[in-house]
C-alpha positions in Angstrom: 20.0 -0.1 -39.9 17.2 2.4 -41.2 15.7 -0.5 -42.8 15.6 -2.7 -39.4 14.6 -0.1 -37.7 11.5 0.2 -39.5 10.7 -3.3 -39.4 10.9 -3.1 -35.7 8.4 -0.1 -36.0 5.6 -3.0 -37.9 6.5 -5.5 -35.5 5.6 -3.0 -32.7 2.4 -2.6 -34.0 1.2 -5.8 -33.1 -0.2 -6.6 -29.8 -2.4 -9.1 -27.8 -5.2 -6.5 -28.6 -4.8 -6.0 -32.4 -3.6 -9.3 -33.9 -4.5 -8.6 -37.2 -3.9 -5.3 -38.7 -4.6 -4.4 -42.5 -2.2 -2.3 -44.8 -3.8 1.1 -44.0 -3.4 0.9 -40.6 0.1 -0.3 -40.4 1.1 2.5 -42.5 -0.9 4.9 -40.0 0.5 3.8 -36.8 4.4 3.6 -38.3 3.9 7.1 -40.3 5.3 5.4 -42.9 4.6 5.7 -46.8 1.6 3.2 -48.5 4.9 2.6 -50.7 7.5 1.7 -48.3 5.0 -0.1 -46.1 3.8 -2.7 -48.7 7.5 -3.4 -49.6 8.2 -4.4 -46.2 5.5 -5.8 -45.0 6.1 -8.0 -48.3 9.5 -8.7 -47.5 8.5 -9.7 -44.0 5.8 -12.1 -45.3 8.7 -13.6 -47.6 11.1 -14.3 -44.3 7.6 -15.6 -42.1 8.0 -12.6 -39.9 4.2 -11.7 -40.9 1.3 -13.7 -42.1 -1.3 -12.5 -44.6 -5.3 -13.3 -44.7 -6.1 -12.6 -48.3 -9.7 -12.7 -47.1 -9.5 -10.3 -44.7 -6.6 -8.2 -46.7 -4.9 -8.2 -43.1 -1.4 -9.3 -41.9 -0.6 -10.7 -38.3 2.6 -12.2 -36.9 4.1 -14.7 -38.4 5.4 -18.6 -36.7 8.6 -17.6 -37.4 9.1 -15.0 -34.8 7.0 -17.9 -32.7 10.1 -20.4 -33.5 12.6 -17.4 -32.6 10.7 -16.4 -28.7 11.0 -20.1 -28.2 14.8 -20.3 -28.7 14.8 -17.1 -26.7 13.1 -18.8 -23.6 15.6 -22.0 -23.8 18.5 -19.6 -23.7 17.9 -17.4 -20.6 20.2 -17.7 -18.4 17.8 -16.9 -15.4 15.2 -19.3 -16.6 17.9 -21.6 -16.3 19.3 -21.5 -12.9 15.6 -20.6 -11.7 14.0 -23.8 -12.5 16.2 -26.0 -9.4 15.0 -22.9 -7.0 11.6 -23.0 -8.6 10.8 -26.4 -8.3 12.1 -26.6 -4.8 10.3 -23.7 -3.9 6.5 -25.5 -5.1 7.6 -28.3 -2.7 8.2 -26.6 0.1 4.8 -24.5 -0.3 2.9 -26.3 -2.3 1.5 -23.8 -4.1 2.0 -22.1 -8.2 5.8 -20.5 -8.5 6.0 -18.1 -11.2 9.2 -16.7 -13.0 8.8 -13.1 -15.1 11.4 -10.6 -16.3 10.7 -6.8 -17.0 10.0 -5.5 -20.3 9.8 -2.0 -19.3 6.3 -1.6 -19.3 5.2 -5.4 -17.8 6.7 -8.2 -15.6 6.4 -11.2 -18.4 6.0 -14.4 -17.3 8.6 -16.9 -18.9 8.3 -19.8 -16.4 5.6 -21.0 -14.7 6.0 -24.4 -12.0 2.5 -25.8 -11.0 0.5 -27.5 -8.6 0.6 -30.8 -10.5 4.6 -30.0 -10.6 3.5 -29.4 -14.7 6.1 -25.9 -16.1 4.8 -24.3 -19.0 7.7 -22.6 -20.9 6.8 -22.4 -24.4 6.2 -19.2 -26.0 2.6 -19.5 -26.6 2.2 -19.8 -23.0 4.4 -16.9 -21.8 1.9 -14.2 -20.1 2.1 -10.4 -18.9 1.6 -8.9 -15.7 0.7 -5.5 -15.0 3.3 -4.6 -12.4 1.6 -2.0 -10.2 -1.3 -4.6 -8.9 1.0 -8.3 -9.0 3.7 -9.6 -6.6 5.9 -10.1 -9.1 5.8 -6.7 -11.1 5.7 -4.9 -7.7 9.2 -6.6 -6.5 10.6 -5.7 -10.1 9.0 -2.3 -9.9 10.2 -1.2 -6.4 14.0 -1.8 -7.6 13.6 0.6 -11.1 14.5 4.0 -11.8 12.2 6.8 -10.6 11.8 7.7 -14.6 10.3 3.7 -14.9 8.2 4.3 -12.4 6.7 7.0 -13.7 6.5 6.1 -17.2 4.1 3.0 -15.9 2.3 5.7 -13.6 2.0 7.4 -16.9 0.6 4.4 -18.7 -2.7 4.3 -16.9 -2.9 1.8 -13.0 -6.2 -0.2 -14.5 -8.2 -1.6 -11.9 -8.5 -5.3 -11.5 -10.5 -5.8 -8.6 -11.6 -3.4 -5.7 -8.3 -4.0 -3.9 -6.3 -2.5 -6.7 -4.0 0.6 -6.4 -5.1 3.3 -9.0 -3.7 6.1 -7.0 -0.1 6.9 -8.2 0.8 8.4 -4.4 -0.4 4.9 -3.0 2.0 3.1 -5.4 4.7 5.0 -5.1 4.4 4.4 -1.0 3.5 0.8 -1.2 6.8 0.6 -3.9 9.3 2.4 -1.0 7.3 0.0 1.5 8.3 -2.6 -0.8 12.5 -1.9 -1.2 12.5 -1.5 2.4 11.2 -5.1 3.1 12.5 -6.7 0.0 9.5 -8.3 -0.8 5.7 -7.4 -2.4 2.6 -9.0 -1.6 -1.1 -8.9 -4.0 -3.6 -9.2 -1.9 -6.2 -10.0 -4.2 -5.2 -7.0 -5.9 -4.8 -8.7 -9.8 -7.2 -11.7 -8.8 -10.3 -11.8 -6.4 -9.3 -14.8 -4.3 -5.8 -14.9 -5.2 -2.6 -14.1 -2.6 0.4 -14.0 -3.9 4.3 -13.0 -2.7 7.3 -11.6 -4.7 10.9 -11.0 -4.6 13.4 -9.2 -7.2 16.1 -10.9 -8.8 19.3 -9.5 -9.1 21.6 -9.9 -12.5 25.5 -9.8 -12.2 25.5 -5.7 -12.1 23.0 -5.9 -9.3 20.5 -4.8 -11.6 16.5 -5.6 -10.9 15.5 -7.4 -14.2 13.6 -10.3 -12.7 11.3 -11.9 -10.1 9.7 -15.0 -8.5 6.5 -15.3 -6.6 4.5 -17.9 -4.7 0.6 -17.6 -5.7 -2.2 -19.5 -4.4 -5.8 -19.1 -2.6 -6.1 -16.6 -0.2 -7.5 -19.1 2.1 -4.3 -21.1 1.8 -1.9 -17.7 2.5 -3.3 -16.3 5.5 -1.7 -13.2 6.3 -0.5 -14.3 9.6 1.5 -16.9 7.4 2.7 -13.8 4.9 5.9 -13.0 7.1 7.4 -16.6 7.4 6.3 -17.3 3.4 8.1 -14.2 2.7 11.4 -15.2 4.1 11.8 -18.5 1.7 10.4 -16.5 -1.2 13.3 -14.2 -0.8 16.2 -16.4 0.2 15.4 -18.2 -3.4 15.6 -14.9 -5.3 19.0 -14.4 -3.6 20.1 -17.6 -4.7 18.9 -17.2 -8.2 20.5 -14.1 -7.9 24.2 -15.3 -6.8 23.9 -17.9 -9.3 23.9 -15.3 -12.3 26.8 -13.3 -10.7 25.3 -10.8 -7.8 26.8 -10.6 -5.4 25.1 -8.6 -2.2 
């Protein structure tokens, strides 16, 4: 166990931002010995966790774990019974439908149904959303613990655009705003241009681990239209919902 928790420590390391990491700063950011840290890192080359760049004497992540996220995706049970609702749901709008589960931190987007009816599902195409300036992070955030909340309070709100919510009082009310209609709107808040609407989904326990959300030009979402849009956004998360066992 000591030993996979340490590999999860190296994995952790490795982010959109910092791809490539040498030696000497894995060993910094884990805390862990130059010693240990080759031998694993090693050992996780062997297995294709990690990749090395001689050249560059740097390691990034490996295809393997690229083969493993994939498997992932094709085995969610939400992604699943989302897709009928999904699909159905760009029909009757005809606007982008996006699926995302929380991560803790992020909404991450495992499913997305176009315009052109075309899903992207694999895992180089999965996405993350910051949850305090989307639809679809808001409706997840709204339904999580008050100690969630604030750890992505804590995290920083980075602005987006000019209608973004930096103030942690205004999130917290637009969140409470949020639980009380059942829904979340981004107006232009992640995107200039871009309206969007989300709604949680619920897993068996009733738990908040998921969302959907209609996005599309603002011009195509007026906000006289928001109210109507929000009701079929909603009754599809429900459905999503019942079909993995909630039960409201």
């Amino acid at each position: 166990m000591k030993s996979l928790s340490k590999v999860v420590r190296i994995l952790e390391c490795f982010s959109v931002n910092d791809r490539a990491l040498s030696l000497a700063t894995i060993c910094q950011r884990t805390g862990f010995p130059k010693s240990t840290t080759h031998r694993l890192v090693a050992s996780m080359r062997e297995v294709g966790f990690l990749d090395q760049d001689r050249e560059r004497d740097s390691y990034r992540l490996g295809l393997r774990l690229f083969e493993f996220g994939d498997i992932v995706l094709a085995n969610l049970d939400v992604r699943r019974e989302a897709r009928p609702m999904m699909e159905s749901l760009q029909h009757m709008t005809g606007q982008t439908v996006h699926l995302a589960v929380f991560d803790g931190m992020q909404a991450v987007v495992i499913h997305r149904v176009g315009t052109g009816n075309e899903s992207h599902t694999k895992a180089g195409m999965i996405e993350n959303a910051p949850v305090h300036c989307t639809s679809i992070g808001k409706a997840i955030l709204a339904f999580q613990t008050e100690d969630a909340v604030e750890r992505v309070i804590a995290a920083g709100l980075s602005r987006y655009t000019d209608q973004t919510m930096t103030d942690p009082d205004d999130l917290r009310r637009a969140l409470a705003e949020i639980r009380e209609k059942g829904y979340a709107v981004d107006n232009e808040e992640h995107q200039p241009g871009l309206r969007c609407l989300g709604a949680p989904i619920h897993d068996q326990n009733g738990r908040v681990f998921a969302g959907i959300s209609v996005n599309g030009p603002a011009w195509q979402i007026p906000e006289n239209e928001i109210p109507d849009l929000a009701k079929i956004v909603v009754y599809q998360a429900r459905v999503i919902s019942q079909r993995l066992g909630w039960h409201d």
